[in-house]
N, C-alpha and C positions, 0 to 999 in steps of 0.2 A: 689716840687719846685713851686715856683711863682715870677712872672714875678711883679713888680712894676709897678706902672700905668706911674709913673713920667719921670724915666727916664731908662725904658724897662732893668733895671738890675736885674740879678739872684737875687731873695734872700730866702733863705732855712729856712723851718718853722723850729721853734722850733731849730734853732741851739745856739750854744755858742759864735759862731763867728760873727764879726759884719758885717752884710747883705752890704755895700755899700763899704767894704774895702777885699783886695788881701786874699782867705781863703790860710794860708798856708798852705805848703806841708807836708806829714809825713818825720821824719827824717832817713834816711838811715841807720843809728848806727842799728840797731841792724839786718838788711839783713847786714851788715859788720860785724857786733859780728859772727854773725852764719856761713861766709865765714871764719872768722880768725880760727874760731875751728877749722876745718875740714881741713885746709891747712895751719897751724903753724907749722907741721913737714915738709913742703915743702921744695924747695929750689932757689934763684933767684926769678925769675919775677911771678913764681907760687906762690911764700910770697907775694910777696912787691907789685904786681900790681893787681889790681881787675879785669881786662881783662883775666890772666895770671890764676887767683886763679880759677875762674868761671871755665876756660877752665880744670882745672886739676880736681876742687869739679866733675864737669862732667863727667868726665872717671873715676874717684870715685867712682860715684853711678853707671855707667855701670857694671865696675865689678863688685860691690857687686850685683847690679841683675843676671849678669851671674853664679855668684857663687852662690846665693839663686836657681836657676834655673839647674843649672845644680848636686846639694846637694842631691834630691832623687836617681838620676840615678847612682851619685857616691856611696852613701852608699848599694845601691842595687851589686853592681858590685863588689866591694869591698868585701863585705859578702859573695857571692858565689866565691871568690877567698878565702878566709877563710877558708870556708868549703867545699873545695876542700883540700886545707892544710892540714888540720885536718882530712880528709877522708885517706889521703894518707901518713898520721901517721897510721893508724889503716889498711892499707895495703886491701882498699876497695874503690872503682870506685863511680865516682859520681852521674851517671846516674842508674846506678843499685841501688844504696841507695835511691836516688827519686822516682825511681819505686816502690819502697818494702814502702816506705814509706806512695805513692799516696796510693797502692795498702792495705796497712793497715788501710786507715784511719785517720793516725795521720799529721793533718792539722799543722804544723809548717813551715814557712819562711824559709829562707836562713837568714835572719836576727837575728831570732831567734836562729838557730843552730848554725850562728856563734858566738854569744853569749853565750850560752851553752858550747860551743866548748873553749871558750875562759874560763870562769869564774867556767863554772861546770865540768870538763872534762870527771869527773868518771860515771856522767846521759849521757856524749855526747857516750862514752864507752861503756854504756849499748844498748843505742839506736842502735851503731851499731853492737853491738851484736846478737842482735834481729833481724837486717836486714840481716846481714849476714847466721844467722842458714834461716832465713826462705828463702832466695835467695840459699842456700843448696839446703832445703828439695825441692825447684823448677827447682832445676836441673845445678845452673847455676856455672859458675869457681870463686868460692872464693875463698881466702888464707886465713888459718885458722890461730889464734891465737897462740902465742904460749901457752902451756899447764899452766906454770908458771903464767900468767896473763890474762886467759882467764875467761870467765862469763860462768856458766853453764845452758846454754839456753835449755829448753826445750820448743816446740811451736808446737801447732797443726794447721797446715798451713789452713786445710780447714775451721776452724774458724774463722780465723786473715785475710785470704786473702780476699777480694771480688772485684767488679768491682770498681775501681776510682771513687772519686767525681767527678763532671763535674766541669770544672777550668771558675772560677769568669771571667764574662768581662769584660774587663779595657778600658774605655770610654776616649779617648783624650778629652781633655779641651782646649776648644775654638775655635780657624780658624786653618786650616790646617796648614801645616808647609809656606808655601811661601804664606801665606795670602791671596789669591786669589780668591777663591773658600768661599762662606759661609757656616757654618757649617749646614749637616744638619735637618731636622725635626726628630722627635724619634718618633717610629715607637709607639704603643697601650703596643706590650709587652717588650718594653725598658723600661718602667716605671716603 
């Protein structure tokens, strides 16, 4: 910017516009295009008034972040209700399945199982066939298959079994919950 010697008025190098006359304003049409998308299925004053539309575009995007936000926790939740479902088709506990499971080795999700569970049933069948001879062979109260549709599991436990992985740690992202508190430093072997 520079200042005129004459008669101390703005005037912008290099612009299009003429230095000694009103620069206009941009025109509002298209923060108005982008409001009418988003709030054309409305109704009343959330349509027809731009106070109105603003106020509803806003609780718009609220929820959609609440729903981006709250989307891991539901699909997480969901899936271990699944496969639960599907445990309790094959007449086997859940907690006992995740044991045999930790205790095997075989690193899969509840996401994954209830995927399995859903798509592949006759691998999700084997799996808990598997869990269940070897949650047997360790002593524990199963309920056997019936004979007509069972898998003939043979498993040498003290092969298959060992001590569990040690379970990943899952590091919150960002400020606490009630914001208050900053988040804080990472220790040498957090990294």
């Amino acid at each position: 910017m520079h200042l005129s010697t004459t008669l101390s008025l703005r005037r912008i190098l290099n612009s299009g516009f003429h230095p000694f006359q009103v620069i206009p304003k941009p025109d509002v049409w298209m923060k108005r295009e982008r409001l009418n998308r988003f709030t054309a299925w409305q109704y009343a004053s959330e349509r027809d008034t731009v106070k109105g539309a603003y106020r509803k575009e806003d609780k718009i995007f609220t929820y959609l972040n609440m729903q981006r936000q709250d989307e891991p926790k539901l699909e997480k939740f969901h899936a271990e209700e699944r496969v639960r479902t599907a445990l309790a088709e094959h007449d086997m506990e859940y907690p006992k399945f995740k044991s045999i499971l930790a205790q095997s080795h075989i690193l899969l999700d509840n996401i994954v199982l209830s995927q399995l569970a859903i798509y592949e049933p006759r691998s999700f069948k084997s799996l808990v066939a598997f869990a269940k001879e070897l949650a047997r062979q360790e002593g524990m109260d199963v309920i056997p298959d019936d004979p007509e549709f069972s898998y003939d599991v043979h498993v040498d436990n003290k092969s298959v079994l060992r001590k569990p992985l040690p379970r990943a740690v899952e590091y919150t992202r960002g400020a606490s919950e009630n914001h208050t508190h900053k988040p804080r430093k990472l220790r040498e072997d957090e990294y």
